[in-house]
Backbone as CSV, one residue per row, in Angstrom:
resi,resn,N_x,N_y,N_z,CA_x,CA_y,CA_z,C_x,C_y,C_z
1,UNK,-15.743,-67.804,-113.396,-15.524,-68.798,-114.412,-14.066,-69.234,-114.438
2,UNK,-13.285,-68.123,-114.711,-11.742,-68.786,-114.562,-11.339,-69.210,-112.954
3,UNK,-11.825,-68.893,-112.077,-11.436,-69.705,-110.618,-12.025,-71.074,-111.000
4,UNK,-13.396,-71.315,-111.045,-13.618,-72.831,-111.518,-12.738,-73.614,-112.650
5,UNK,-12.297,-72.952,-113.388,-11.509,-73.911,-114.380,-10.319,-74.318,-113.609
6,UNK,-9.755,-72.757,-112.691,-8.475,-73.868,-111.836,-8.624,-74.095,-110.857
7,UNK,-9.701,-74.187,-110.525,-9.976,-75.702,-109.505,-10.024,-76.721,-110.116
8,UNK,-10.899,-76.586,-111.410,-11.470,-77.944,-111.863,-9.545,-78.807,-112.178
9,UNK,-8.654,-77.869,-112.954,-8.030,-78.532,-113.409,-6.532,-78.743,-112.213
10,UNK,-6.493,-78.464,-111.097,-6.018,-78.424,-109.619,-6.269,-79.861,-109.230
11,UNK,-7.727,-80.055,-108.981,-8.274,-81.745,-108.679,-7.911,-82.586,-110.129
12,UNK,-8.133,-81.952,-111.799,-7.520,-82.905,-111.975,-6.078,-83.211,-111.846
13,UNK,-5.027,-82.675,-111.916,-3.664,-82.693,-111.724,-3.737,-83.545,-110.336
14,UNK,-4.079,-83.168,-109.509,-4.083,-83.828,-107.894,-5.198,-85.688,-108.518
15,UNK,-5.754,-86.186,-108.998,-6.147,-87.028,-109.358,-5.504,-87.828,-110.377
16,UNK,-4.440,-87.686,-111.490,-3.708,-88.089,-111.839,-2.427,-88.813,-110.923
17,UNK,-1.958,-87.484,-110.631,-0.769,-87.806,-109.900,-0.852,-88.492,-108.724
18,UNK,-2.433,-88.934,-107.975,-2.491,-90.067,-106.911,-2.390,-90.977,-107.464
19,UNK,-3.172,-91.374,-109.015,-3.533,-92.475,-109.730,-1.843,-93.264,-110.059
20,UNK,-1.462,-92.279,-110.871,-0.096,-92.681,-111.373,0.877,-93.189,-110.567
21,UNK,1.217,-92.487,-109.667,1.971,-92.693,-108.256,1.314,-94.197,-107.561
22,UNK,0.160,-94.409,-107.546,-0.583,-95.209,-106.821,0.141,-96.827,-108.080
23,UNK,-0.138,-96.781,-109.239,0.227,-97.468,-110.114,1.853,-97.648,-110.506
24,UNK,2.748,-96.700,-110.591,4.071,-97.131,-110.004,4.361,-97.623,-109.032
25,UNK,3.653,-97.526,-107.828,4.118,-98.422,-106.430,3.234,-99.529,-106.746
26,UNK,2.684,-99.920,-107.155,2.082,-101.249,-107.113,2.832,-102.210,-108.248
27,UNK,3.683,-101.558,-109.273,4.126,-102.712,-109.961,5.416,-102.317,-109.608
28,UNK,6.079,-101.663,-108.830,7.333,-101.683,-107.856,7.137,-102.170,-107.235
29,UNK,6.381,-102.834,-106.645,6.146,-103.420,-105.361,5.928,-105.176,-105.813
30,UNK,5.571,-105.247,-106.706,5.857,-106.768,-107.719,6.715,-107.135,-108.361
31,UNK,7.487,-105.675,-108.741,8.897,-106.101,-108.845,10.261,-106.772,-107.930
32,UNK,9.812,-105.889,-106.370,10.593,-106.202,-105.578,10.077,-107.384,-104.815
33,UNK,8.771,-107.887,-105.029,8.071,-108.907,-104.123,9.452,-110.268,-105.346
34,UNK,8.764,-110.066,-106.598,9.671,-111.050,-107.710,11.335,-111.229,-107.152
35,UNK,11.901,-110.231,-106.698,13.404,-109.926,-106.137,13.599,-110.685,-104.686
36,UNK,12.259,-110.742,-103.924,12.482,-111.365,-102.941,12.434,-112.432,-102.691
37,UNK,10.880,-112.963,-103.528,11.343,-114.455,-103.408,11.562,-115.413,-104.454
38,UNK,12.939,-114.533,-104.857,13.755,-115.002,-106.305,13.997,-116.539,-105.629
39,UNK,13.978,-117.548,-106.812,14.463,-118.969,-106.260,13.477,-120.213,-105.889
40,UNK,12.238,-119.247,-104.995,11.308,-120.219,-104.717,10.567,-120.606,-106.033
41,UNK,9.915,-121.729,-105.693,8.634,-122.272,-106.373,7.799,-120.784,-106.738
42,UNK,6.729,-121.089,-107.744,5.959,-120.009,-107.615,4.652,-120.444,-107.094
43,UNK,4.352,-121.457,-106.749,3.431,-121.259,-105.549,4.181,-121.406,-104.169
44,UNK,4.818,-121.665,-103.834,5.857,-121.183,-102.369,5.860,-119.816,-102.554
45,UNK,5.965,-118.783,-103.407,6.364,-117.341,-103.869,4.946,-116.572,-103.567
46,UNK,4.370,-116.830,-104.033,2.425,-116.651,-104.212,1.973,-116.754,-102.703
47,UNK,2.464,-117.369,-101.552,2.030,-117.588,-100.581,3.196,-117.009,-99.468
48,UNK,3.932,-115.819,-99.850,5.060,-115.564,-98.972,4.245,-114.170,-98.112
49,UNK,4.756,-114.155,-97.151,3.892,-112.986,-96.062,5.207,-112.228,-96.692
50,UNK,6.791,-111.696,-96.750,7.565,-110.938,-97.167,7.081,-110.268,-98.490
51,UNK,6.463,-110.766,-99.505,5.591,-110.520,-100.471,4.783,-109.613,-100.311
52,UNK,4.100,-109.875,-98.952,2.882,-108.475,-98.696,2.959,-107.743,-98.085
53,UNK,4.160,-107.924,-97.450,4.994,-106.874,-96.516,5.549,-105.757,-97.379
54,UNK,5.809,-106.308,-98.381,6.466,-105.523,-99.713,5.382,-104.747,-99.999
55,UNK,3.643,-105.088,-99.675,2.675,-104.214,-100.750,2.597,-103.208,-99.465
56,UNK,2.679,-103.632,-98.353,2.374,-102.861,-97.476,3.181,-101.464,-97.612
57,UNK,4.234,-101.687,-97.053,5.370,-100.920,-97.450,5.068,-99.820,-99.070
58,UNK,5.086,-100.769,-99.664,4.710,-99.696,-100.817,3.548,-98.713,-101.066
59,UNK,2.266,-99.463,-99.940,1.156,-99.001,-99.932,1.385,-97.165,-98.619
60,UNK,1.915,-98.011,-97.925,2.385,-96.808,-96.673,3.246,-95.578,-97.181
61,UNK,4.279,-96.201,-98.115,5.681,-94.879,-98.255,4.946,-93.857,-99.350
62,UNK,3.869,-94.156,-100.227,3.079,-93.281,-100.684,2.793,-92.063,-99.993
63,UNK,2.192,-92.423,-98.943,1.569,-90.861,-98.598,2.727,-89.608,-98.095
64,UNK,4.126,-90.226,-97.811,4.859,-88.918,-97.464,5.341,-88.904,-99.303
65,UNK,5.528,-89.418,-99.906,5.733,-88.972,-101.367,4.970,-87.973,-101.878
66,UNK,3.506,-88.510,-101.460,2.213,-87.479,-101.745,2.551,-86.005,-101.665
67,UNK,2.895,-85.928,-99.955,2.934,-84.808,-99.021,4.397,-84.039,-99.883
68,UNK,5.441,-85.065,-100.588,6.432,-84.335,-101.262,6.554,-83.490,-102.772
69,UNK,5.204,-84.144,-103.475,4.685,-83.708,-104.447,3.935,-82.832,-104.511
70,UNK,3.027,-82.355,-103.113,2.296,-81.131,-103.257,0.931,-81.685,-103.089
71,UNK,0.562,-82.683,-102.814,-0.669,-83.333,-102.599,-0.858,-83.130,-101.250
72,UNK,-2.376,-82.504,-100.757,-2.819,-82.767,-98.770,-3.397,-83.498,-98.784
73,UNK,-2.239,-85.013,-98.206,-3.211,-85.657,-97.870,-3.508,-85.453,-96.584
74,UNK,-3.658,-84.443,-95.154,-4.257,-84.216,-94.180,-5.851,-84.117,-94.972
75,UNK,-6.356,-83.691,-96.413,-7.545,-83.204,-96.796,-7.988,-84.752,-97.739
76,UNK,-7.172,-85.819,-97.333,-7.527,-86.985,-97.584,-9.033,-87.380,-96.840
77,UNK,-9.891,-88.620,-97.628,-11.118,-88.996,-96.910,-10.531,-90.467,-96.949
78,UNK,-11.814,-91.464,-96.608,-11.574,-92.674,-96.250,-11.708,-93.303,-97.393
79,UNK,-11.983,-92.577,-98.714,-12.345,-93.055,-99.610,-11.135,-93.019,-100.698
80,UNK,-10.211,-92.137,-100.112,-8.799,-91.392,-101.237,-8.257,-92.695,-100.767
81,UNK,-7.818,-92.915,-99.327,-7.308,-94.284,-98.373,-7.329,-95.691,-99.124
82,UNK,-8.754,-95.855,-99.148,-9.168,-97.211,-99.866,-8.699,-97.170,-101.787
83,UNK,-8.892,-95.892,-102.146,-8.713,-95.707,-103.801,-6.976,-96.172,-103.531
84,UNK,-6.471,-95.172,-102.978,-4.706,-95.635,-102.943,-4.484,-97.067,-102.767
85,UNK,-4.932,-97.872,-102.091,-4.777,-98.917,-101.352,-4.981,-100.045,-102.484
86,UNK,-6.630,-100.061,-102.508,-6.682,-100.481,-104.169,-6.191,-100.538,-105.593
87,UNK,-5.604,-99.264,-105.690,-4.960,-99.273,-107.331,-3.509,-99.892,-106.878
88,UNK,-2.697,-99.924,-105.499,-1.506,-100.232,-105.556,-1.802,-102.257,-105.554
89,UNK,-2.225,-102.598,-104.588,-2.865,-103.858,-104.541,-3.299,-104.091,-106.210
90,UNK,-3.880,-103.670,-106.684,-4.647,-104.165,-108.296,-3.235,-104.304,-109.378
91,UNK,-2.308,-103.437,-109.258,-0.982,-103.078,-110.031,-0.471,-104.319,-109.250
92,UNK,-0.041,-104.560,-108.231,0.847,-105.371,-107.419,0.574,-106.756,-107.936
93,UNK,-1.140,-107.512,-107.625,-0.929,-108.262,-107.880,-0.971,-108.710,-109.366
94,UNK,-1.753,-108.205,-109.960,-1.383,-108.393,-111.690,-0.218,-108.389,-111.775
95,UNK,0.462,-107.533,-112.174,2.111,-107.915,-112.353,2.917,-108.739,-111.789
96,UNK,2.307,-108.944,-110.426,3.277,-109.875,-109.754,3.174,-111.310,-110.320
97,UNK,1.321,-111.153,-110.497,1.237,-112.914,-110.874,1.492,-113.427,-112.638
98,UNK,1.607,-112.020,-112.915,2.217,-112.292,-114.650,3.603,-112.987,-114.453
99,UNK,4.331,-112.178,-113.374,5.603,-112.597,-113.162,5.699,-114.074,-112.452
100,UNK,5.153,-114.426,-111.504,4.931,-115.723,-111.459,4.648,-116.378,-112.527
101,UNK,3.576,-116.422,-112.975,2.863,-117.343,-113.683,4.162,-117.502,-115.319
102,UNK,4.979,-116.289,-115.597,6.072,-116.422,-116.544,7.237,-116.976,-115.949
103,UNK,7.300,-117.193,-114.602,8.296,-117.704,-114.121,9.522,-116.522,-114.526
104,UNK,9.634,-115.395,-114.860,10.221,-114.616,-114.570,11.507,-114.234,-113.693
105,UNK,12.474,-114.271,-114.260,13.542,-113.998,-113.532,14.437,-112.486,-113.146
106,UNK,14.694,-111.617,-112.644,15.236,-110.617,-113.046,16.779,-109.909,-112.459
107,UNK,17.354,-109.819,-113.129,19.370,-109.709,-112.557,19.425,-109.363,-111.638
108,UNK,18.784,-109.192,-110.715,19.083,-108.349,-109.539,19.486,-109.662,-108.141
């Protein structure tokens, strides 16, 4: 009984901390997309490949963060892959297009 509880609560800790992590890089990653193509139009901005280079990037530098937090992702499936991929993409572009669509500027 107590080995199942810390498993149970092992996966959840390890399920948070993909989620969360997964959701800071995705509206970091709309922050810095906003930083890059400070100036343009926001549909010139909305249509920049440097923009998704930015999600990429943010989507990729995750997994050695993972590996620095204590997460295996070697014991990753194709399905952890697509969940990461998704929540950073879902964070990215919401925020990004709030920030467009507010025309948003930021000091940097």
């Amino acid at each position: 009984m107590a080995t199942e509880t810390a498993d149970e609560r092992a996966a959840h800790i390890r399920g948070v901390t993909v989620t969360t992590l997964a959701a800071v890089a995705g509206i970091a990653a709309a922050v810095v997309s906003q930083v890059v193509t400070a100036g343009q139009d926001p549909v010139t901005a909305a249509s920049s490949n440097t923009a998704l280079y930015v999600l990429v990037g943010a989507i990729l530098a995750q997994l050695p963060v993972l590996q620095v937090l204590g997460i295996d992702v070697e014991d990753f499936s194709a399905k952890d892959y697509l969940y990461v991929g998704f929540m950073t993409f879902s964070l990215w572009f919401v925020a990004w297009g709030v920030m467009l669509t507010t025309r948003t500027t930021l000091p940097f």
